[in-house]
C-alpha positions as semicolon CSV with decimal commas, in nm:
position;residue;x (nm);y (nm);z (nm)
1;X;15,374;4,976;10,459
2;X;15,158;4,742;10,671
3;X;14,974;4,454;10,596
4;X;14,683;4,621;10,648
5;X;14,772;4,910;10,501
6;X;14,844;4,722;10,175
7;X;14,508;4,526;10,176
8;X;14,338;4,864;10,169
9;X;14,569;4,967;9,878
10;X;14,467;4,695;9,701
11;X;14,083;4,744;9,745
12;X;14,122;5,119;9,670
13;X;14,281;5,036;9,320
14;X;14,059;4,724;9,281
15;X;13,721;4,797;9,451
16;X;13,595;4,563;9,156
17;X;13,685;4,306;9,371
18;X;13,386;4,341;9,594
19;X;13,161;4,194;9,375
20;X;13,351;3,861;9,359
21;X;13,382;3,903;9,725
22;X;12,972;3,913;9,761
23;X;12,867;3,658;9,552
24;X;13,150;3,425;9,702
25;X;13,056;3,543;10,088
26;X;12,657;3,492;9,987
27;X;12,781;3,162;9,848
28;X;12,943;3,010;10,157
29;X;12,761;3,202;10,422
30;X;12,408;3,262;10,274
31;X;12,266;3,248;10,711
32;X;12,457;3,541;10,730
33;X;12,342;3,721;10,421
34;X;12,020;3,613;10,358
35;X;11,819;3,818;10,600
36;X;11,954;4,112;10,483
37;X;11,779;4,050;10,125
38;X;11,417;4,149;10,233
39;X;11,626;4,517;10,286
40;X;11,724;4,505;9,921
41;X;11,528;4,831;9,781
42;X;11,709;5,040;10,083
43;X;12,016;4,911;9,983
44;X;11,999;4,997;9,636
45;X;11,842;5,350;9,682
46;X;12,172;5,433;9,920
47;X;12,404;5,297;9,658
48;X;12,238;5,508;9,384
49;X;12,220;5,810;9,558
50;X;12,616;5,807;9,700
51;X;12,633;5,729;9,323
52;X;12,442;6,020;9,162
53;X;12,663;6,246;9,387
54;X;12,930;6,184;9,137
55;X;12,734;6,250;8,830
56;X;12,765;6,518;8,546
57;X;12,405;6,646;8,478
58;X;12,484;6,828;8,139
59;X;12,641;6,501;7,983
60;X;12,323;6,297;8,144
61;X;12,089;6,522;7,915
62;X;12,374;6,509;7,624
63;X;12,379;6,139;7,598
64;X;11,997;6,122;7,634
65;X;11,967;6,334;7,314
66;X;12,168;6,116;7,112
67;X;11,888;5,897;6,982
68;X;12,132;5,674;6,743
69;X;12,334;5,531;7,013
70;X;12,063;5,450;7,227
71;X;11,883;5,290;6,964
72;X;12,132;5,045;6,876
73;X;12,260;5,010;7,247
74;X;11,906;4,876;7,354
75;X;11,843;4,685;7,024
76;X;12,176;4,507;7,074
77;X;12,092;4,464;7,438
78;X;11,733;4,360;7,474
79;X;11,659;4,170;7,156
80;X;12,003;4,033;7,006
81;X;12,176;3,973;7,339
82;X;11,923;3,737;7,474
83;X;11,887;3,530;7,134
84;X;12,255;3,537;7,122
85;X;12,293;3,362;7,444
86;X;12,034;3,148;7,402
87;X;12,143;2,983;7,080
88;X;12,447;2,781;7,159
89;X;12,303;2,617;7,500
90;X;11,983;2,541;7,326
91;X;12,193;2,369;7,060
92;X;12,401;2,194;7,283
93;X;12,297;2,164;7,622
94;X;11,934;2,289;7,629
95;X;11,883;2,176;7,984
96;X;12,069;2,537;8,002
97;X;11,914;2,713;7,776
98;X;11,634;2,889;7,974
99;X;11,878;3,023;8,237
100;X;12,105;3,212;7,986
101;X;11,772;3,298;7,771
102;X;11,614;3,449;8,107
103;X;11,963;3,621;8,201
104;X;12,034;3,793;7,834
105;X;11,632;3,941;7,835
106;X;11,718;4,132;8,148
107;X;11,747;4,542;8,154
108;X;12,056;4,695;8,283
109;X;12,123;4,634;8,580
110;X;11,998;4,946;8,850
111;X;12,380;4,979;8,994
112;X;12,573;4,981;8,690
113;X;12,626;5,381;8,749
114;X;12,862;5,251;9,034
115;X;12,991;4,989;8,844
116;X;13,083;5,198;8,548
117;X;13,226;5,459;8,779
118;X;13,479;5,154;8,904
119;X;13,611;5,111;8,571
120;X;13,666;5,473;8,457
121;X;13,356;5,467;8,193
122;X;13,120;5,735;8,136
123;X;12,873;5,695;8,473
124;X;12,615;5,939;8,312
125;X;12,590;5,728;8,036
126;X;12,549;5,398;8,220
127;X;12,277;5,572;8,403
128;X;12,084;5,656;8,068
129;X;12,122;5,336;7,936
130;X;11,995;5,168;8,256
131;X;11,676;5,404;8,213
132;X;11,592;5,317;7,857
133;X;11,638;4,958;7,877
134;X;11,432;4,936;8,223
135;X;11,174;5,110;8,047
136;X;11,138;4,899;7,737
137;X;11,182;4,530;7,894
138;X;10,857;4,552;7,983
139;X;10,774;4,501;7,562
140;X;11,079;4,359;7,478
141;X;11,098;4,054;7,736
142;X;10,778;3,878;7,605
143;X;10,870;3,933;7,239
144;X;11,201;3,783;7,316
145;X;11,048;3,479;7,513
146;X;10,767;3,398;7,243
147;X;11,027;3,412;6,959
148;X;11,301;3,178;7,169
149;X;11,034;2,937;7,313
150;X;10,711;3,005;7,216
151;X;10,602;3,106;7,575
152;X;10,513;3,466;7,631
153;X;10,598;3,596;7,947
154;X;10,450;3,887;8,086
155;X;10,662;4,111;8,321
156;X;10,562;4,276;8,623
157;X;10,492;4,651;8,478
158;X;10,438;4,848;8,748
159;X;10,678;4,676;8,949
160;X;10,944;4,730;8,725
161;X;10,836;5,090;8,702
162;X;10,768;5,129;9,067
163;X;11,128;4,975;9,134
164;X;11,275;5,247;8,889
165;X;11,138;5,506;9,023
166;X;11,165;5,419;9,402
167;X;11,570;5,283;9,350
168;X;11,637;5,536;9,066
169;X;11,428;5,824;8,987
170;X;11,433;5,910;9,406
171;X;11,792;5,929;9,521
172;X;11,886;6,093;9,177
173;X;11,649;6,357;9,257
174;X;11,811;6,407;9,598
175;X;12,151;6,370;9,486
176;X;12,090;6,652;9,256
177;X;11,974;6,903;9,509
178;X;12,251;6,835;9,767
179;X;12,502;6,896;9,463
180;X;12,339;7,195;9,450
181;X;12,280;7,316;9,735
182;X;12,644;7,153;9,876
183;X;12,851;7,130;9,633
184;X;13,201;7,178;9,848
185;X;13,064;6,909;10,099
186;X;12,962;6,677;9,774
187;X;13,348;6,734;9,670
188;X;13,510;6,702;9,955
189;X;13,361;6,414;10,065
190;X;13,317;6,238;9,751
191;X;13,589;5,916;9,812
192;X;13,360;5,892;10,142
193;X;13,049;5,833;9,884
194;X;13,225;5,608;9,632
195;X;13,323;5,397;9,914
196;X;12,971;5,378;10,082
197;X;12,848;5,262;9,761
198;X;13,085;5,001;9,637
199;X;13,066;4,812;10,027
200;X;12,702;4,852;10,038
201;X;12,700;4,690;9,669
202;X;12,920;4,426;9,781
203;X;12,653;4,335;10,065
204;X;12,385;4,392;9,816
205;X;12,549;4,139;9,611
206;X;12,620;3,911;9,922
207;X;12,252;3,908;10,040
208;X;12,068;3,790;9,668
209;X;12,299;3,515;9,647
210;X;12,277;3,385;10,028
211;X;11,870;3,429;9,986
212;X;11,919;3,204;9,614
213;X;12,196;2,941;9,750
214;X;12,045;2,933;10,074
215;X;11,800;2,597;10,009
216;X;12,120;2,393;9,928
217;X;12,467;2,297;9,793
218;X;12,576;2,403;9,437
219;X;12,664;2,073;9,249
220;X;12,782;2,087;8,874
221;X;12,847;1,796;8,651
222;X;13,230;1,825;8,421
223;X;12,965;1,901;8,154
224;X;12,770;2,156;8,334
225;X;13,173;2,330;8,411
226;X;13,268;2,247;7,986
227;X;12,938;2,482;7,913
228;X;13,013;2,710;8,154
229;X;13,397;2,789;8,041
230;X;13,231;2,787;7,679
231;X;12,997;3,045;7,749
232;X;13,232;3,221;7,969
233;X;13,444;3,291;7,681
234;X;13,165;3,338;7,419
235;X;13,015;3,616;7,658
236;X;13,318;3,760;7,639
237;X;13,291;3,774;7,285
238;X;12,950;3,929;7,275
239;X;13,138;4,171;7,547
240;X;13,386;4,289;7,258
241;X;13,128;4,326;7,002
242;X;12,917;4,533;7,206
243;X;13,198;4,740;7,260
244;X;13,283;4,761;6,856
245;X;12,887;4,926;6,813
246;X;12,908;5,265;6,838
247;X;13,231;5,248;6,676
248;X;13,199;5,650;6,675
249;X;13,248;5,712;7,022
250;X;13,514;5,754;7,242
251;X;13,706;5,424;7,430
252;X;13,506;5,542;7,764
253;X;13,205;5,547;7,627
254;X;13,183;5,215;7,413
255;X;13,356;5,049;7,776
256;X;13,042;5,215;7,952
257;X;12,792;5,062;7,636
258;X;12,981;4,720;7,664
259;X;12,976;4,681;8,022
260;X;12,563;4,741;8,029
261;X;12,522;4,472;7,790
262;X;12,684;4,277;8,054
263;X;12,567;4,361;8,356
264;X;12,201;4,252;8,407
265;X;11,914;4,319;8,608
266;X;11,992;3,963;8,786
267;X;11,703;4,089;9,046
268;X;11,440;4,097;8,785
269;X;11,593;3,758;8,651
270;X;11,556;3,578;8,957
271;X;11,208;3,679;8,979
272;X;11,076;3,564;8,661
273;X;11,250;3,266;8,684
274;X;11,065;3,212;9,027
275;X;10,733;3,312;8,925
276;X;10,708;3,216;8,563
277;X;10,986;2,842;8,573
278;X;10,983;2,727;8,951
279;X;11,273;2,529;8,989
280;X;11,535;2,511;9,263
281;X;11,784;2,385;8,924
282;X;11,709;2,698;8,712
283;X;11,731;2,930;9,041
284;X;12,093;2,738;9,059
285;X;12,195;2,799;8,720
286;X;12,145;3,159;8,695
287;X;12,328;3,235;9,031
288;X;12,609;3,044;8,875
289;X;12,557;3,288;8,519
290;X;12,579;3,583;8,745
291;X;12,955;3,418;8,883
292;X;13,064;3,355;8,545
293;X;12,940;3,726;8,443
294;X;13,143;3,863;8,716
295;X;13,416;3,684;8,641
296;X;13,438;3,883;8,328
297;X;13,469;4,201;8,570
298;X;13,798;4,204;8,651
299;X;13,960;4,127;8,303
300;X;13,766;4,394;8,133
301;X;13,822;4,651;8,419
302;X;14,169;4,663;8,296
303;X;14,082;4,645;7,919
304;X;13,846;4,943;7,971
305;X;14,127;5,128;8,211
306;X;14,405;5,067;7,901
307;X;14,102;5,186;7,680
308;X;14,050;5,502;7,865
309;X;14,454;5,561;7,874
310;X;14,467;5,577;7,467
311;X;14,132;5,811;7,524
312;X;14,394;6,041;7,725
313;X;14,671;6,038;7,446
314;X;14,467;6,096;7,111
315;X;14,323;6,456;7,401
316;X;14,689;6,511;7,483
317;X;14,843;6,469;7,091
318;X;14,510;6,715;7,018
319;X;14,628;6,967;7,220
320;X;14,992;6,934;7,120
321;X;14,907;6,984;6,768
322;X;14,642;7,283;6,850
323;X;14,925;7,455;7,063
């Protein structure tokens, strides 16, 4: 096998790795990447369509039934989650504390469909998820902000909703009548899709970062680096109890609810931090959030892909037992 050949085995099995790639390219070439960020809202609306291609329409409307789950899921994710994180940097290091307090408010971030495809969860369920909790930030974000630090801050409504629609309720539409009226060319092109959207995320990715970084160097004090590694593994810890929730479903699905408590809107939280907290510090710190976030990726791809495996031998010891 060739060198290159084995590069492109690697990102086949590890496509994850894009993401790391982005935010690393936007951080040492943001020239590059930054003009591509005014493009963002095309970008987006091609990855979710390539990723709707993929999706199961009868377990969309099954999981969007199941009020219980999605009750807790968003409770967890847009009231306890941002408290949570807030806590320990307002404690200790509360020149911090904003950053993680505006990161943990955020909805679900629009491309976690793709995401959650990457690590073998339930994409239909990421998808709902990323509907519900778009749709109640708008309440929830203010309510969160007033009770952390006594601020209410109001979020853009109907550019939130205008966003969801255009980058989600759009290309889903579409997607869903060229599965129908294609459905051979959906399947026999569908690596060609997956592939379009996980490179077009990875520039995605690339370009918010460049357009962030762009005004200057990153420079963290060994404190600022002892909080982060804190709160890198404490995340992680939030990560696992998310996952523990809805103890009732299958490994693939609590993977899926776990990795949407983790993966924020970091578009929305860039903008409220520019409009609402102008500071070229804060902007700074939540770039270097969404790192340590990703950093997380990897690690719990293959905790969710080992999770998935024992999902495959309780359906095969099922069927041995039924036979």
């Amino acid at each position: 096998m060739s060198i290159w050949e084995r590069v492109k085995h690697i990102f086949a099995e590890n496509q994850i790795m894009v993401v790391l790639i982005g935010i690393i390219a936007g951080i040492l070439l943001p020239k590059y990447f930054k003009p591509i960020a005014p493009y963002g809202t095309y970008l987006l609306m091609l990855i979710f369509f390539t990723s709707s291609l993929r999706l199961n329409l009868k377990e969309l409307m099954g999981y969007a039934k199941d009020w219980k789950m999605m009750a807790m899921a968003t409770a967890f994710m847009l009231v306890f989650l941002p408290l949570a994180m807030w806590l320990p940097p307002a404690v200790f290091s509360p020149d911090w504390a904003l950053a993680f307090l505006i990161m943990g408010a955020m909805p679900t971030g629009m491309t976690i469909a793709l995401i959650a495809d990457l690590f073998g969860g339930k994409t239909s369920l990421a998808l709902v998820v990323t509907a519900a909790t778009s749709l109640l930030a708008p309440i929830t974000i203010p309510v969160v902000f007033w009770l952390a630090i006594g601020q209410m801050v109001p979020v853009p409504v109907f550019t939130l909703f205008g966003n969801l629609f255009i980058t989600i309720v759009i290309p889903f539409i579409l997607a869903a009548l060229f599965q129908r009226k294609a459905p051979k060319i959906v399947k026999k092109y569908d690596p060609i899709w997956r592939n379009v959207a996980v490179w077009t995320f990875g520039v995605l990715i690339a370009a918010i970062v460049g357009d962030t970084t762009g005004q200057g160097p990153i420079i963290l004090s060994g404190r600022d680096i002892g909080l982060i590694i804190v709160m890198l593994i404490y995340i992680g810890g939030l990560t696992a109890l998310a996952f523990l929730m809805a103890w009732w479903r299958s490994n693939a699905e609590k993977a899926t609810l776990a990795l949407c408590m983790v993966y924020l809107n970091n578009t929305l939280a860039l903008y409220i931090a520019n409009r609402y907290f102008p500071s070229s510090r804060l902007m700074t710190q939540l770039v270097i959030i969404l790192l340590v976030i990703n950093v997380l990726l990897p690690p719990f791809r293959w905790i969710a892909a080992y999770a998935v495996h024992l999902d495959k031998l309780k359906t095969k010891k099922r069927i041995k037992r039924t036979v």
